[in-house]
DOVODO-313609 format. One record per residue: residue number from 1; residue in one letter; z, x, y of N, C-alpha, C, CB in turn. Coordinates in Angstrom, 1 decimal, padded with zeros to 4 digits, always signed. Glycine has a CB too. Example, Ala and Ser with C-alpha at 12.3 -4.5 7.8 and 13.67 -1.06 7.14 Angstrom:
BEGIN
+-----+--------+--------+--------+--------+--------+--------+--------+--------+--------+--------+--------+--------+--------+
| num | residu |    nc3 |    nc1 |    nc2 |   cac3 |   cac1 |   cac2 |    cc3 |    cc1 |    cc2 |   cbc3 |   cbc1 |   cbc2 |
+-----+--------+--------+--------+--------+--------+--------+--------+--------+--------+--------+--------+--------+--------+
|   1 |      A | +007.8 | +013.2 | -005.7 | +007.8 | +012.3 | -004.5 | +007.8 | +013.2 | -003.3 | +009.0 | +011.3 | -004.5 |
|   2 |      S | +007.1 | +012.8 | -002.2 | +007.1 | +013.7 | -001.1 | +007.9 | +012.9 | +000.0 | +005.7 | +014.1 | -000.6 |
+-----+--------+--------+--------+--------+--------+--------+--------+--------+--------+--------+--------+--------+--------+
end
This chain:
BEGIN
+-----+--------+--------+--------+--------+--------+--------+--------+--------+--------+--------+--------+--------+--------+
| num | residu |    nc3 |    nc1 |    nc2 |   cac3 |   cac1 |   cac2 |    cc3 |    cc1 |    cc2 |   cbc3 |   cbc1 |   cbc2 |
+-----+--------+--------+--------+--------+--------+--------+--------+--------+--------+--------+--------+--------+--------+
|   1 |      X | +000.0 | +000.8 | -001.2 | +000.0 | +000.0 | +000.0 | +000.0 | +000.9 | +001.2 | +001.2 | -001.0 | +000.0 |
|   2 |      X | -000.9 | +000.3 | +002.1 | -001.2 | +001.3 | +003.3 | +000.3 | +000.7 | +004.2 | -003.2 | +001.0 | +004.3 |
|   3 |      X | +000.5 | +001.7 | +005.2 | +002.0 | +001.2 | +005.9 | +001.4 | +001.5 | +007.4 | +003.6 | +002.2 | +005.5 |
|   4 |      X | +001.5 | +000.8 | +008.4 | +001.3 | +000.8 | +009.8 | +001.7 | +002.1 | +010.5 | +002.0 | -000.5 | +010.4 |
|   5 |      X | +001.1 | +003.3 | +011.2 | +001.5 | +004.5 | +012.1 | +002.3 | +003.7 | +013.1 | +000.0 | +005.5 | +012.8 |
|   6 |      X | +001.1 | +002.6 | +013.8 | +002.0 | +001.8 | +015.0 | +001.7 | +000.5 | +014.5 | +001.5 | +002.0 | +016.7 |
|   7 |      X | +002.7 | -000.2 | +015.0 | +003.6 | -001.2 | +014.7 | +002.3 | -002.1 | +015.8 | +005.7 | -000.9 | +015.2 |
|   8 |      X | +002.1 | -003.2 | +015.0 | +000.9 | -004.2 | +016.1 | +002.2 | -005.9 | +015.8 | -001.8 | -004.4 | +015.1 |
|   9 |      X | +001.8 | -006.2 | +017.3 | +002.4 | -007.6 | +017.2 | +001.2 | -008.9 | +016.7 | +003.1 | -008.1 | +018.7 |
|  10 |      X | +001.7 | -009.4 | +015.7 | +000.5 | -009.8 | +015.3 | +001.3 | -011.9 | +015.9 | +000.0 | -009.2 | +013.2 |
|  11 |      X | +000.2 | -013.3 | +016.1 | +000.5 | -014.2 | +016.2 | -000.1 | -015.0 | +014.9 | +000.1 | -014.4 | +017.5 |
|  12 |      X | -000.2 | -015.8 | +014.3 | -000.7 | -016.4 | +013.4 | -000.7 | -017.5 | +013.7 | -000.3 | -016.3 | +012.4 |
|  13 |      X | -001.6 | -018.3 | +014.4 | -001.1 | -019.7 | +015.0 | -002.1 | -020.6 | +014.0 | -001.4 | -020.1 | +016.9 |
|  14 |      X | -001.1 | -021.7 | +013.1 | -002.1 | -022.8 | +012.0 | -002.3 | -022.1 | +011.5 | -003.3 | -023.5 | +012.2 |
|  15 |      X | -003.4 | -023.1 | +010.3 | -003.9 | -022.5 | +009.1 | -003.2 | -022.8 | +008.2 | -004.0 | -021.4 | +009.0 |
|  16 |      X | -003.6 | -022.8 | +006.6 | -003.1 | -022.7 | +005.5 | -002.4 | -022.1 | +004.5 | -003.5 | -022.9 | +005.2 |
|  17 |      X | -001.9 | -021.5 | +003.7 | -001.5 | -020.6 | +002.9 | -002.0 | -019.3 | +003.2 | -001.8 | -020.9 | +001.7 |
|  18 |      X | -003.6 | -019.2 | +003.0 | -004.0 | -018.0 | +003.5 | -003.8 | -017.2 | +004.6 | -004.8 | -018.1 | +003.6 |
|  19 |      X | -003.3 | -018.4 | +005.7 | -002.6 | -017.0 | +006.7 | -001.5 | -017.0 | +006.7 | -002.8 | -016.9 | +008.3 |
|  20 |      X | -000.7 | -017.7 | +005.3 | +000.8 | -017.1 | +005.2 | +000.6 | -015.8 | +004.5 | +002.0 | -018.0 | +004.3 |
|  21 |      X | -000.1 | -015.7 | +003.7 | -000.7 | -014.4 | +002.4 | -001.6 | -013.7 | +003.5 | -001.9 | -015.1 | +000.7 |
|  22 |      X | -001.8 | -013.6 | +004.4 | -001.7 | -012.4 | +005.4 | -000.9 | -012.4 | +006.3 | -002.7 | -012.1 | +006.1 |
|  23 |      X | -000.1 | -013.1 | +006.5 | +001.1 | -013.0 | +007.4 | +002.0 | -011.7 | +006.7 | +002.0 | -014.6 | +007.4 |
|  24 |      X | +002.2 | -012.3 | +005.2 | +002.9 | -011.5 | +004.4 | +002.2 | -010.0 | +003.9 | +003.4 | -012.3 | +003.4 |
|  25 |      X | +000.8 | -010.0 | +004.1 | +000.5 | -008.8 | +004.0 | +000.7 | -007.8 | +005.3 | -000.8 | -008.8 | +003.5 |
|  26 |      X | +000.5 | -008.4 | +006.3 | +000.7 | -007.7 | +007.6 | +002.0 | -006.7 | +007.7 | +000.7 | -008.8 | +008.9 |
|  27 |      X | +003.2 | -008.2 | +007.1 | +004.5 | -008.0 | +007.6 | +004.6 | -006.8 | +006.8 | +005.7 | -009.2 | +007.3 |
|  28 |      X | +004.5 | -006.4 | +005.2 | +004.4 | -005.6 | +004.1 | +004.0 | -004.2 | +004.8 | +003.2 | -006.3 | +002.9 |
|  29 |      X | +003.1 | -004.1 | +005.5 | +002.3 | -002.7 | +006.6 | +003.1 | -002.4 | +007.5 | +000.9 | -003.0 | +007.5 |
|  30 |      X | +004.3 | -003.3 | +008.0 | +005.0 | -002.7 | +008.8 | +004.8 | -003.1 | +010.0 | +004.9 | -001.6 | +008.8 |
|  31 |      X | +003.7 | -004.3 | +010.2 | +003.8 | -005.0 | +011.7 | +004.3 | -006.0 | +012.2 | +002.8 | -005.3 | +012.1 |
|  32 |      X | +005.3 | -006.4 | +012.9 | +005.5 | -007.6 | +013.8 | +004.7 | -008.8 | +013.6 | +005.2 | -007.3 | +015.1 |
|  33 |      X | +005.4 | -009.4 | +013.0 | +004.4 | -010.8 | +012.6 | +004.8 | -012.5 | +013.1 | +004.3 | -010.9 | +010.8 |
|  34 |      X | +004.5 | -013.0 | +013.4 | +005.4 | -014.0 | +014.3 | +004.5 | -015.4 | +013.6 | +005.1 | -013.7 | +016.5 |
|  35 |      X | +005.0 | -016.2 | +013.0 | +004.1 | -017.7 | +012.7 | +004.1 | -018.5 | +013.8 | +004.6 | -018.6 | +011.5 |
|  36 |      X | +003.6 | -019.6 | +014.1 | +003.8 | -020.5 | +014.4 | +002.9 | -021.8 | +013.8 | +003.9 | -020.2 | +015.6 |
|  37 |      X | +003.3 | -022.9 | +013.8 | +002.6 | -023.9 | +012.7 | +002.7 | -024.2 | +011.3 | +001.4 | -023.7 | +012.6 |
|  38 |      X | +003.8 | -023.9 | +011.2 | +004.4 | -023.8 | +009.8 | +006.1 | -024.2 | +009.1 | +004.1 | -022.2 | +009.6 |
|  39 |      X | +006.2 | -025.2 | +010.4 | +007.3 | -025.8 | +010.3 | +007.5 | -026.7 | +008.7 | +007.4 | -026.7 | +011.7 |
|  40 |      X | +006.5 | -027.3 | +008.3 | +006.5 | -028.2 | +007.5 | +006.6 | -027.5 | +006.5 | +005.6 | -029.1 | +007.5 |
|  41 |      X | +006.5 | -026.4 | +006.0 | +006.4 | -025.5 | +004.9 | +007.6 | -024.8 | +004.7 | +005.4 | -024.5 | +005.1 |
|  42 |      X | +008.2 | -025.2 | +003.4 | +009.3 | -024.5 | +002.9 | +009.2 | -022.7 | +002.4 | +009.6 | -025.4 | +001.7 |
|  43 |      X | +007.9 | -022.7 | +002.3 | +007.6 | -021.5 | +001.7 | +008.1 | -020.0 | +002.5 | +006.1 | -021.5 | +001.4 |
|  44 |      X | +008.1 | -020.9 | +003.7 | +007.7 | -019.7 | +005.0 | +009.3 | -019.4 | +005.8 | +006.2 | -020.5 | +006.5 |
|  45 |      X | +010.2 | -018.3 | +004.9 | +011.5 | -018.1 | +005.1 | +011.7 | -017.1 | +006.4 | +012.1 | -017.5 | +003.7 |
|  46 |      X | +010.5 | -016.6 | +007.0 | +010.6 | -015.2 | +007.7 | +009.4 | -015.6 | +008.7 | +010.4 | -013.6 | +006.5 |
|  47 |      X | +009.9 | -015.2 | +009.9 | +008.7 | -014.5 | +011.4 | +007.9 | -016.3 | +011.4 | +006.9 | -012.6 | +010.7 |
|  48 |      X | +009.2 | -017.0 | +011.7 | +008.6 | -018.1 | +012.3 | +009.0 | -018.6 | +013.3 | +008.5 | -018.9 | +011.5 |
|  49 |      X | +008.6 | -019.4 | +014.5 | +008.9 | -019.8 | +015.4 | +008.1 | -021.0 | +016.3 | +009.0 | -018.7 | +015.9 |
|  50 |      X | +009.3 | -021.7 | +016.7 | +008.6 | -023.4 | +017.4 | +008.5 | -023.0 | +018.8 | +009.9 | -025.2 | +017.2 |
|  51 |      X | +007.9 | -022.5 | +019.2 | +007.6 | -022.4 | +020.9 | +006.1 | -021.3 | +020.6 | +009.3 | -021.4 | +022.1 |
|  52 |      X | +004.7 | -022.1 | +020.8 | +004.1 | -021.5 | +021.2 | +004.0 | -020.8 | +022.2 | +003.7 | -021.8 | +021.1 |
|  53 |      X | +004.2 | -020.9 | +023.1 | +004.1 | -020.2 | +024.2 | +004.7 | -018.6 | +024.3 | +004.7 | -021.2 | +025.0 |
|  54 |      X | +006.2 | -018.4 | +023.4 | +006.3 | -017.5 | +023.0 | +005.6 | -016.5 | +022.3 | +006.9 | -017.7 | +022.6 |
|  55 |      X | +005.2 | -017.1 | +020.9 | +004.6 | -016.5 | +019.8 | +003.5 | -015.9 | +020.5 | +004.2 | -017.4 | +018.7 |
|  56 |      X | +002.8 | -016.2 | +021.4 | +001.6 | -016.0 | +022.4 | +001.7 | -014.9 | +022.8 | +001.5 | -016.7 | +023.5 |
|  57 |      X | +002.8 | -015.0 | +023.9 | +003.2 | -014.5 | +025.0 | +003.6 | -012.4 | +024.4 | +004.7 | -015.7 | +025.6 |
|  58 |      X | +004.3 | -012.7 | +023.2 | +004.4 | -011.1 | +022.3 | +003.8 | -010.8 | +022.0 | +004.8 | -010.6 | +021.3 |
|  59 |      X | +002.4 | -011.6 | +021.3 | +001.2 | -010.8 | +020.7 | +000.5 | -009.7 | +021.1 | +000.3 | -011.5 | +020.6 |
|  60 |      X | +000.1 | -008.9 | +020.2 | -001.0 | -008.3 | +020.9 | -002.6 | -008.4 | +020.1 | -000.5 | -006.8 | +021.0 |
|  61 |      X | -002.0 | -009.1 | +018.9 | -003.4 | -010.0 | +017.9 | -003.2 | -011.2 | +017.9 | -003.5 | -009.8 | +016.3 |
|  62 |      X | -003.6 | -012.4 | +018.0 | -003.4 | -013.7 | +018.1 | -004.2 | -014.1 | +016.7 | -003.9 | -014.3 | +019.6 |
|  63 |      X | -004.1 | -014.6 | +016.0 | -004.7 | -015.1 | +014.9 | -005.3 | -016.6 | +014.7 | -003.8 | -014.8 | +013.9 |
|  64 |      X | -006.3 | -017.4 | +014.5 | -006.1 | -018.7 | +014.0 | -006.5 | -018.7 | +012.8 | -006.8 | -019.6 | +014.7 |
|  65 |      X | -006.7 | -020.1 | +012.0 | -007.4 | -020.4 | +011.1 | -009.2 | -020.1 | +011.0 | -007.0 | -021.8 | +011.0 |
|  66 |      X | -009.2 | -019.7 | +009.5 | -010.7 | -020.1 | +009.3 | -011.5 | -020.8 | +009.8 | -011.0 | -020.5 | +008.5 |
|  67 |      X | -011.0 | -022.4 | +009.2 | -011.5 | -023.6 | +010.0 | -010.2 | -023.8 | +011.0 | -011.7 | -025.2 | +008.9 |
|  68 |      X | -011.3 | -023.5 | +012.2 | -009.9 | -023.6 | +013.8 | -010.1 | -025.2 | +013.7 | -010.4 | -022.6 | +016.0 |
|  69 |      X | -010.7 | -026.1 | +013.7 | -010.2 | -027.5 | +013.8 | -010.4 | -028.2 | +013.3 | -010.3 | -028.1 | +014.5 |
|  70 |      X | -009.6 | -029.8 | +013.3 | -009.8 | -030.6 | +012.9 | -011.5 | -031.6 | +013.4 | -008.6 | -030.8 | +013.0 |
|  71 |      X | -011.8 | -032.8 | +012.6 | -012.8 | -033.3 | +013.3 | -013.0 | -034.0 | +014.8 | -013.0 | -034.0 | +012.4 |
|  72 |      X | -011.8 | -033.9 | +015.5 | -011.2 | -034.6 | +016.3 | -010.5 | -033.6 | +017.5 | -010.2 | -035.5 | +015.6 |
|  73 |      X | -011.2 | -031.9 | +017.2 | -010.8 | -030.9 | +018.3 | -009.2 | -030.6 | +017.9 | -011.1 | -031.5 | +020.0 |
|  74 |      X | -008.2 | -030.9 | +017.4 | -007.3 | -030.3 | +017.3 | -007.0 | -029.3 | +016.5 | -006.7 | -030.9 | +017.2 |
|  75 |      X | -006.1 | -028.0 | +016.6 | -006.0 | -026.9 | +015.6 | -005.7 | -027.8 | +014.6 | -004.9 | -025.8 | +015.9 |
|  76 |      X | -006.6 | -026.7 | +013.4 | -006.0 | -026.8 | +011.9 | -004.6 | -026.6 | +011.5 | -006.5 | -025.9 | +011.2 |
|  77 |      X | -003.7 | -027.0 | +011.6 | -002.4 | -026.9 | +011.3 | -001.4 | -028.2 | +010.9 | -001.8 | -026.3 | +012.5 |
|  78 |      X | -001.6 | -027.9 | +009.3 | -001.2 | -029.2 | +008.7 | -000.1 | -029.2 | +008.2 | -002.0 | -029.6 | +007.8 |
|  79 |      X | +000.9 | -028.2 | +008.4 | +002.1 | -028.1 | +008.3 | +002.9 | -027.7 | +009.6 | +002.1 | -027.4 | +007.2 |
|  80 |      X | +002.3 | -028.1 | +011.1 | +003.2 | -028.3 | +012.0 | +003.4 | -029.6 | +012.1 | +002.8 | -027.7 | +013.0 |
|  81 |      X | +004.9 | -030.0 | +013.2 | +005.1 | -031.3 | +013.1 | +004.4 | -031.8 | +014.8 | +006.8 | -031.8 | +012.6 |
|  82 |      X | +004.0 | -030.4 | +015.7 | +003.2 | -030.6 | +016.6 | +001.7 | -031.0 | +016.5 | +003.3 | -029.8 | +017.1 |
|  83 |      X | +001.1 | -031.2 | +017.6 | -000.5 | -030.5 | +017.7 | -000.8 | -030.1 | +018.4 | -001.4 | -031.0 | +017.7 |
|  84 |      X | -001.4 | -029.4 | +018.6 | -002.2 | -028.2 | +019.3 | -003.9 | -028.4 | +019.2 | -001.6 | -026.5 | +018.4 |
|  85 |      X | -004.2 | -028.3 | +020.8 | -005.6 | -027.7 | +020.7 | -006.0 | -026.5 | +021.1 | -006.3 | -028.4 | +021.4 |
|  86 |      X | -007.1 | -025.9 | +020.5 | -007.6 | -024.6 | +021.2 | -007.6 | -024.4 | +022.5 | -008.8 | -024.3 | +020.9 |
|  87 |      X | -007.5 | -025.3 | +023.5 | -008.1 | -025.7 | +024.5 | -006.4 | -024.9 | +024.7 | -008.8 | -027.4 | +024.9 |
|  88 |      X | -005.2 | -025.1 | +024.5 | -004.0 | -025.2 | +024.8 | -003.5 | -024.1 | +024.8 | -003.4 | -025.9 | +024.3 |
|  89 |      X | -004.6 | -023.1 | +023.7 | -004.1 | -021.3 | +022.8 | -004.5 | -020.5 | +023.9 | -005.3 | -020.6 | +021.1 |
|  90 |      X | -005.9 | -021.3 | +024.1 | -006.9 | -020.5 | +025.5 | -005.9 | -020.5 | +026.6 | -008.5 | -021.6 | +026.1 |
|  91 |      X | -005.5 | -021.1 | +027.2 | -004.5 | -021.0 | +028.2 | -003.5 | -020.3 | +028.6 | -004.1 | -021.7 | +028.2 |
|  92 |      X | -002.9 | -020.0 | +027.4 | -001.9 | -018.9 | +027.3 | -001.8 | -017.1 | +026.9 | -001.2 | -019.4 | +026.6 |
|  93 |      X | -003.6 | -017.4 | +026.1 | -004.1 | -015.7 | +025.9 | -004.3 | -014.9 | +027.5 | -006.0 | -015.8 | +024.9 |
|  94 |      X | -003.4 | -013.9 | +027.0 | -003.6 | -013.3 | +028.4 | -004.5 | -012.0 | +028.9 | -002.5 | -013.0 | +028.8 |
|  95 |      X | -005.0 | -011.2 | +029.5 | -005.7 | -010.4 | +029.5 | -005.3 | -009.4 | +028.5 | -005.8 | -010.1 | +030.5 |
|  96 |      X | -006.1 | -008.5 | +027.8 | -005.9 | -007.9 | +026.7 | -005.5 | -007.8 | +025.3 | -005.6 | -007.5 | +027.0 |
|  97 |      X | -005.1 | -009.1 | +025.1 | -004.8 | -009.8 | +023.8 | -006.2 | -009.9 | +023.1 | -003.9 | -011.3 | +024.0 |
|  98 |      X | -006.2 | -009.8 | +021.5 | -007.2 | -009.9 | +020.7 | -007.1 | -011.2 | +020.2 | -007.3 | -009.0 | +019.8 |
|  99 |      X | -008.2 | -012.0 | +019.8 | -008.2 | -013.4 | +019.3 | -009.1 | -013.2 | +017.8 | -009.1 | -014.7 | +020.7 |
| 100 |      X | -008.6 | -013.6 | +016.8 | -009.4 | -013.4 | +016.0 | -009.5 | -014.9 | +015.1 | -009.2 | -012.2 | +015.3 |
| 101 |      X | -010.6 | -015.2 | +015.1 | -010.6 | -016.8 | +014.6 | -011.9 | -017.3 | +013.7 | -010.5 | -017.9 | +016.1 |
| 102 |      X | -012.1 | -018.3 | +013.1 | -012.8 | -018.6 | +012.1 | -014.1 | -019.3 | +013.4 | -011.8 | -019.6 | +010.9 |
| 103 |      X | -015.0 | -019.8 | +012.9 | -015.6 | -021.0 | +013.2 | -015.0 | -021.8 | +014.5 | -015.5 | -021.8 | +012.0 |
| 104 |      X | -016.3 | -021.3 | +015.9 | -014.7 | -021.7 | +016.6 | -016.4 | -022.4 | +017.9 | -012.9 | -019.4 | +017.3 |
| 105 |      X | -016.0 | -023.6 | +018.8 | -017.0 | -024.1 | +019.9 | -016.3 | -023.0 | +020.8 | -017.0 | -026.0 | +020.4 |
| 106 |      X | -016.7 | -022.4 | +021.5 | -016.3 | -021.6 | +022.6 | -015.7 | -022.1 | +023.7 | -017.2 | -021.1 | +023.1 |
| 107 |      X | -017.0 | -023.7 | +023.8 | -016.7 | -024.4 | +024.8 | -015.2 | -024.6 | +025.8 | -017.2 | -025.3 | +024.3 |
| 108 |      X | -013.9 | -024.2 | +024.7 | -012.4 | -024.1 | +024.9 | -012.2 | -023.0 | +025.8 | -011.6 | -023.8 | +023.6 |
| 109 |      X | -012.7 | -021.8 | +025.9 | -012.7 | -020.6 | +026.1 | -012.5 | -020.7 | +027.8 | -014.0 | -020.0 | +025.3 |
| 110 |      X | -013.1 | -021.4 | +028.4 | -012.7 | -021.7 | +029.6 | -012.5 | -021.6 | +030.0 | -012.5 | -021.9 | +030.0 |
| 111 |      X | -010.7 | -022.0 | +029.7 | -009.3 | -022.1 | +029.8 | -008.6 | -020.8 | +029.9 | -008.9 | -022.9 | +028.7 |
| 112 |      X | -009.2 | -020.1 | +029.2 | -008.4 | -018.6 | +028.9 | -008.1 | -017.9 | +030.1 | -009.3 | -017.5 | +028.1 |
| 113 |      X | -007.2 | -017.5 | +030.3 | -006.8 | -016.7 | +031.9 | -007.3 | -015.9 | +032.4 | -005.9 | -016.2 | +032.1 |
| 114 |      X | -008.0 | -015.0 | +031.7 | -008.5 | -013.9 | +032.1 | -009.7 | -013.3 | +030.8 | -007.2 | -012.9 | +032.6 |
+-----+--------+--------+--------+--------+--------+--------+--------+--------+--------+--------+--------+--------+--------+
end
């Protein structure tokens, strides 16, 4: 197992299992890993947190889902008891933060601060 030189803050916002099984591979390397959207999941004992705006605000990788939405524009996140739109993530990414996301309308992108 490779182990992190420097320590990266990583965000994981939504998604399914799969970005708990990289959440937990990240955490495993030695980086800062922060969930958010994963309240409904028992599975997820570690690096979770109900204030987006936080989880955001530390990052220095922001993560979404594969499939970022639902049919109806809201994040994929079927085990928060919130909802969230992209439109909402954009708002709070701040200059120099990385976004890395699945299948995504840009059109949100807008919003982003800088």
């Amino acid at each position: 197992m490779l182990v992190a030189k420097h320590k990266i803050k990583y965000a994981l916002v939504g998604g399914d299992r799969r970005n708990v099984a990289i959440a937990q591979q990240l955490h495993a390397q030695g980086h800062e890993v922060t969930l958010f959207g994963f309240d409904l999941l028992d599975t997820v004992p570690f690096m979770h947190c109900k204030n987006l705006e936080k989880v955001l605000a530390d990052a220095d990788v922001i993560v979404t889902p594969a499939r970022n939405t639902t049919t109806d524009g809201w994040l994929y996140a079927p085990w928060c008891k919130t909802t969230v739109r992209l439109a909402d993530i954009a708002s709070l990414i701040k200059s120099g933060q990385i976004l890395i996301a699945g299948e995504v309308d840009f059109s949100w992108s807008q919003n982003a601060t800088n």
